[in-house]
N, C-alpha and C positions, 0 to 999 in steps of 0.2 A: 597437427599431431598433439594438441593440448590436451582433447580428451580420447587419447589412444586406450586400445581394450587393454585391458590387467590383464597378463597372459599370469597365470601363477601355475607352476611346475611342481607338483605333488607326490613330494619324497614319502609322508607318509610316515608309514611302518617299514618301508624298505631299507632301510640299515638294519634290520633284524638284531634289534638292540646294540648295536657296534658303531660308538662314536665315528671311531677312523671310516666306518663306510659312510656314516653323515656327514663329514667334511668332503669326504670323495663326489656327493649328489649334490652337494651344494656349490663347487669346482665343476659340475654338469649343466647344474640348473645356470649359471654363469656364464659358459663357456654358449649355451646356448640362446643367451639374451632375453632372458624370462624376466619378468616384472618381479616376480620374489619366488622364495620357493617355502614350500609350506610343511611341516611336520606335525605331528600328533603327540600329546602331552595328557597323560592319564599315571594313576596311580591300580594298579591293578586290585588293589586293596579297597578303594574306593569302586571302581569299575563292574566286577565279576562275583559272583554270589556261588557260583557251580567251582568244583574243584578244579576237572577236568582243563576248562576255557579259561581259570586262573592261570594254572601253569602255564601254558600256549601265551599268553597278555602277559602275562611275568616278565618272560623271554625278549621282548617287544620292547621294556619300557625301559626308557631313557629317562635318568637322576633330573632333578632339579639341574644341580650344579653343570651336568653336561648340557642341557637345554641354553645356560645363559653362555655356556664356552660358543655352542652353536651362534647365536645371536653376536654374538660379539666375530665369527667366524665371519659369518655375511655381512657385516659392517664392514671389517676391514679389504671382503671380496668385491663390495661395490651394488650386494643383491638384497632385496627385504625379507626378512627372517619373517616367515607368518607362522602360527601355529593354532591349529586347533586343539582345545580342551574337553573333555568328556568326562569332568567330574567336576565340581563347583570350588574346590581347593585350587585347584590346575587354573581355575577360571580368574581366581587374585593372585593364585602367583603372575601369570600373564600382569595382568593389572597391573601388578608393583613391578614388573620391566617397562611399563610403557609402552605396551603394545598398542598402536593407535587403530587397527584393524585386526575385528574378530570372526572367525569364522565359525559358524556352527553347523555339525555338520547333519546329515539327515537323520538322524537316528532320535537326535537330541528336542526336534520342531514340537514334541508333544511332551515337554521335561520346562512344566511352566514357572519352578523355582528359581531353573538355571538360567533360562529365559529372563528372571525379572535381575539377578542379577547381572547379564552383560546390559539391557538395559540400565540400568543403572550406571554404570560405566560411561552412555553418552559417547559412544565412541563409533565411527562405522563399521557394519555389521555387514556381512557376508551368510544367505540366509540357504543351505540346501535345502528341494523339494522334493530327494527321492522318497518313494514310499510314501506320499502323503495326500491325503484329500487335497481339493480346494477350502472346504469347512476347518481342518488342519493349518493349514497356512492360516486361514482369514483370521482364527483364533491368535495362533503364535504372533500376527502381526500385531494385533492388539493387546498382547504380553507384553511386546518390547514399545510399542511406544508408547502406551499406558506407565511402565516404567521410568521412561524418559528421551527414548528416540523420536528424532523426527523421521517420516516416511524417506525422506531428501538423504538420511544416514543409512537407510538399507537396498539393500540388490537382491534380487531371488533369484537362482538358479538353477533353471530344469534340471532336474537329474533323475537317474533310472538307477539304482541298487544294485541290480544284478552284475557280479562281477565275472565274464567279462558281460556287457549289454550289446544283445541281439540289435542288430539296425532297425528289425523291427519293432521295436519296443523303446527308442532313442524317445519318438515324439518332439520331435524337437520344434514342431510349430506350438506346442503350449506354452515355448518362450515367452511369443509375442502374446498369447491369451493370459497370459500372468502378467505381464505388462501393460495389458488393457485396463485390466480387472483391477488392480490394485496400485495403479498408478506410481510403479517405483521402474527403477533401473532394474535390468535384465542380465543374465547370462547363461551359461550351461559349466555344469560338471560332471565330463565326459567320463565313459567305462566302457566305449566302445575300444575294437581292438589295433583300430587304424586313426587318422588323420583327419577323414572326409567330412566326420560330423562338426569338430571343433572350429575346421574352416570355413563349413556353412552357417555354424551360428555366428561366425565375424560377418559373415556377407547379411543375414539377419538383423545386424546391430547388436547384437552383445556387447557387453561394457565390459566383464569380466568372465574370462577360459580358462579353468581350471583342469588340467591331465596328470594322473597320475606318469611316473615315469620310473626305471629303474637301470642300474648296471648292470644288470644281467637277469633277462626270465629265466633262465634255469636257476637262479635261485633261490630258496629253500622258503616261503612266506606264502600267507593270504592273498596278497598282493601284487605278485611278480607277473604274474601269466596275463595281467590285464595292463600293465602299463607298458613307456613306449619304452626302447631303449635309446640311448644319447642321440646318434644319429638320426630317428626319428622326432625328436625333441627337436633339435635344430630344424629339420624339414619342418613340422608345425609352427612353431615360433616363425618363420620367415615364411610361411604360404601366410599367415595370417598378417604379418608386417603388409603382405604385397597386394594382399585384399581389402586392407585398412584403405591404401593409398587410392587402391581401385575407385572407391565406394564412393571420392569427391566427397561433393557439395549437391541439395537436392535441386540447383539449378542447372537449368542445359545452355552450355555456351559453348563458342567454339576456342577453343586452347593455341596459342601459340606454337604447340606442336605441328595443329594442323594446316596452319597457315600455309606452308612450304607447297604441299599435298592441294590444297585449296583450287590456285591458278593452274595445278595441272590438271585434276579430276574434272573441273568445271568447262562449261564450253561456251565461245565467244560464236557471234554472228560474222560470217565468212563470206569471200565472193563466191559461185561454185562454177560461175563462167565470168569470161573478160566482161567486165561493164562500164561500157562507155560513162562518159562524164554528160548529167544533164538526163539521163535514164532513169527511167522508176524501179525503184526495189520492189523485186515482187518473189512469189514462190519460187519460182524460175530461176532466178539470179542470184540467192541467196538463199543459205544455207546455216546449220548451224554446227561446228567441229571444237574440237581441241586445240590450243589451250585454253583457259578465260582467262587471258589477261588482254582480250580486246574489250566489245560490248557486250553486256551478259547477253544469254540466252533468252534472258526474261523479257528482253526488249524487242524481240522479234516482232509480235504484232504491231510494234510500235512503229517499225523502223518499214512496215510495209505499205507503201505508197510515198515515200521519201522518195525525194530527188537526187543522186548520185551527185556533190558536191565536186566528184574528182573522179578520175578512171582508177577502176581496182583492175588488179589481176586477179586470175583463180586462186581461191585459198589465200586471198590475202585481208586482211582483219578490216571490218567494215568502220567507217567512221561518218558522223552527220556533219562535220566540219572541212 
C-alpha cells in the first residue's frame, strides 16, 4: 500500500459560500477515508469580467481567512486540505500556507502565466485534461517544466467537463494514452453520476481519483446534481480500497490462501480395482480422483508400467514404495 491511489474528495464550491458547510464536507470527506479533500480559492474580482456570473461566483467565494481556518480544520481532522486556485493571487496565497500539492484545474491548461507560476513553485502538480487537445496538454506540459517542474512532479488526469458526464463521453481509455504519450503518472477526474467509472480507472492504475461530492443534491449550486452524496463517498472510497488490494503484484503465484483449496481441488493417482502386490500399473488398475495429497496426477504416465510394490485397495492412494 506505499503507493496507494490519492483518492481526493472534491468539496469544491459546495458549501455555497458557507464556512460551517465546509467544516461539515470536510467531517464527510473524513468520515469516509479520502486521501484529502479539496476546495476551490478564487477571488471573483480577479475571476469574472461579466456582471451577471460575478454575482453567481460572488456567492461561492470563501475569504482568505476562512480558507486558512479550513486548513487548519483538516489538520486537526487527520485529512489533506488541497485547493485549487483560479486566479494567480489565490495561486501565492496557496504558496505562502505551504501547500505542497497544486491542483490545476481544466479551465486553467491554456492560462500560460499561471502556469509558469505554479511551476515556479517546484511543488507537485495535479494537471486536468478536460476540454483539451492533446497539442493543449503537450504545450502546458512544457510551461510547467520549462518553469521548473520535473515530469516525475506531475499526473494528468482524464477528464470530461460536462457536468454531469455522459458514460459515453467518460473516455476513460485515454488515461492510459496520456500516460503513453507523455510519460508521467495518470489519473481521472470524474463528473460521471455514479461510482463505476472512478473504480475502473483504480482497476486501470490510476494514481490519483478525484470526485466531486456533496450534503445534499438538492442543494442550491452548479455543482450539486453531479457529485456523490456521503453514503456514496464511502462506497467509492472502499470499492477502490478493495480493488487496490485486488490488482497485486504483476507476478502470478500461488497465495497462501490457496494452499488449503490446493490438496483438495487437485487429484492424486488412485487404485480403481484391488491390485495385487507384484502387478503392473496399467490403465486398467489405476485411475486418477480426489484428493492430491497422494501422487499428482502429472505422474500418471509415469507411474504406468510400475510394479505394484504392495497390495492397494480400490481408491486407495497409489505409492512406488
Amino acid at each position: 500500500m506505499k503507493k496507494k491511489i490519492k483518492i481526493i474528495a472534491e468539496a469544491g464550491i459546495n458549501h455555497n459560500g458557507n464556512i460551517k458547510l465546509a467544516y461539515k464536507l470536510i467531517d464527510c470527506a473524513r468520515e469516509a477515508n479520502a486521501d484529502a479533500v479539496k476546495f476551490q480559492i478564487f477571488s471573483a474580482d480577479e475571476l469574472q469580467s461579466q456582471k451577471q456570473q460575478y454575482k453567481i461566483t460572488k456567492k461561492l467565494e470563501l475569504s482568505r481567512d476562512e480558507h486558512i481556518k479550513l486548513k487548519k480544520y483538516c489538520k486537526m481532522k487527520g485529512i489533506t486540505y488541497l485547493c485549487s486556485a483560479f486566479d494567480i493571487p489565490s495561486l501565492k496565497f496557496l504558496h505562502q500556507q505551504k501547500i505542497n500539492l497544486f491542483k490545476i484545474p481544466s479551465g486553467e491548461i491554456i492560462n500560460f502565466p499561471y502556469l509558469k507560476v505554479i511551476g515556479s513553485f517546484k511543488k507537485e502538480v495535479i494537471l486536468s485534461t478536460g476540454m483539451s487537445t492533446i497539442l493543449e496538454i503537450e504545450r502546458a506540459l512544457k510551461v510547467l517544466c520549462k518553469s521548473g517542474l520535473s515530469k516525475k512532479q506531475i499526473t494528468l488526469l482524464q477528464c470530461n467537463s460536462d457536468y454531469p458526464t455522459k458514460y459515453s463521453d467518460v473516455n476513460l481509455s485515454a488515461m492510459l494514452y496520456l500516460k503513453k504519450k507523455f510519460k508521467v503518472k495518470v489519473g481521472l477526474s470524474d463528473h460521471t453520476l455514479g461510482i463505476e467509472v472512478p473504480i475502473a480507472a483504480a482497476a486501470l492504475g490510476a494514481k490519483v481519483i478525484e470526485k466531486h461530492f456533496t450534503l445534499d443534491r438538492k442543494f442550491k449550486g452548479p455543482d450539486h446534481k453531479a457529485s456523490l452524496i456521503p453514503s456514496e463517498l464511502i462506497n467509492m472510497v472502499n470499492s477502490i480500497r478493495n480493488i487496490e488490494k485486488a490488482l497485486g503484484s504483476p507476478k502470478k503465484i500461488v497465495t497462501k490462501s490457496e494452499l488449503k483449496t490446493l490438496k483438495a481441488a487437485r487429484k492424486s493417482i488412485v487404485a480403481i480395482k484391488n491390485i495385487k502386490k507384484n502387478k503392473i500399473f496399467d490403465k486398467n488398475n489405476i485411475g486418477i480422483k480426489r484428493p492430491g495429497t497422494g501422487l499428482s496426477a502429472k505422474e500418471f504416465d509415469h507411474v504406468i508400467g510400475k510394479e505394484a510394490k504392495k497390495f492397494f485397495k480400490i481408491n486407495q492412494l497409489i505409492t512406488l514404495k
